[in-house]
C-alpha angles and dihedrals in degrees: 000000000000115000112249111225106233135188120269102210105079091043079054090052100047094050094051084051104046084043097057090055090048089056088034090056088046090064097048092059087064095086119189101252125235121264105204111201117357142010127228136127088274099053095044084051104051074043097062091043087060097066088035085122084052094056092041096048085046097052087048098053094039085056098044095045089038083055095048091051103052090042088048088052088043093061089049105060075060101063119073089191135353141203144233089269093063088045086059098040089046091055095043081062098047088046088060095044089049092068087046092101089054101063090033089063091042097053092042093054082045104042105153092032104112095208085061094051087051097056098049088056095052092048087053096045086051091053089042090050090043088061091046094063089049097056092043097059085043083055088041082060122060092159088065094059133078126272098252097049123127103227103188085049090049086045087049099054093046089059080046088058094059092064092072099060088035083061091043085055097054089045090055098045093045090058089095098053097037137352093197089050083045091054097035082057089049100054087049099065090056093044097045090053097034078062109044095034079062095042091051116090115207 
């Protein structure tokens, strides 16, 4: 069966929209915690301290979904049409970033378990290989991008995208020796693509 050629603009459209539910429900899982007796700037402030991992888990999953959004709309501006098998690829990603709030609670209410550190690294690695996927068939399909792209530079991005759920991995894997070395894995990875996404010029 021949692949129909379809807009990208409502594919765009729906991705933006399914992505900035995804961020919204993050931030609902940060309650205000309960102050029991009475109120004053110390106890507000042992209170806030309190949901410090939820802070933390939440900052970690608003960067990586806010990167993967700017690098999603990024390939985008680079297709001129797409297919049914980037429909399908696209929503296999969303599917994976969709789950993203879950870890990122559980990891925020366990914050020094090592088992819940470890599973927030492997959902992240799952939603950093699904993109993947979806950059390397772009990349399959010159004929879906537009005239002026640079394809090598295009091939040579998608390779780039694999670093992210490589360190996840690591993160994960390196629960069980040591949770600080785990998170300071995890920060990296935001820090490393926020970089070198501003130092590149495009």
């Amino acid at each position: 069966m021949s692949k129909t050629l379809l807009e990208k603009n409502r594919l765009e459209a729906f991705s933006d929209g399914v992505i900035a539910i995804i961020i919204t429900l993050l931030v609902l899982e940060i309650k205000v915690p309960h102050i029991g007796g009475e109120v004053n700037s110390q106890t507000i402030v042992v209170a806030l301290i309190s949901i410090a991992p939820k802070f933390f888990s939440w900052a970690l999953s608003f960067f990586m979904l806010l990167i993967m959004w700017i690098n999603h709309h990024r390939i985008f501006n680079e297709l001129e049409k797409t297919d049914n098998n980037i429909l399908w690829l696209n929503g296999v990603l969303l599917f994976f970033m969709s789950f993203v709030p879950f870890p990122t609670a559980f990891m925020g209410d366990y914050f020094t378990q090592p088992m819940s550190t470890f599973f927030f690294g492997i959902c992240l690695m799952t939603v950093g290989i699904a993109f993947y996927f979806l950059r390397a068939y772009i990349v399959k399909k010159p004929e879906l991008l537009r005239k002026e792209s640079d394809v090598e530079l295009q091939s040579k991005l998608a390779r780039k995208t694999l670093l992210g759920p490589s360190l996840y991995l690591a993160g994960a894997l390196s629960s069980f020796v040591s949770i600080i070395i785990a998170y300071i894995i995890y920060v990296s990875v935001p820090v490393y693509f926020i970089y070198f996404g501003i130092k590149r010029k495009e």
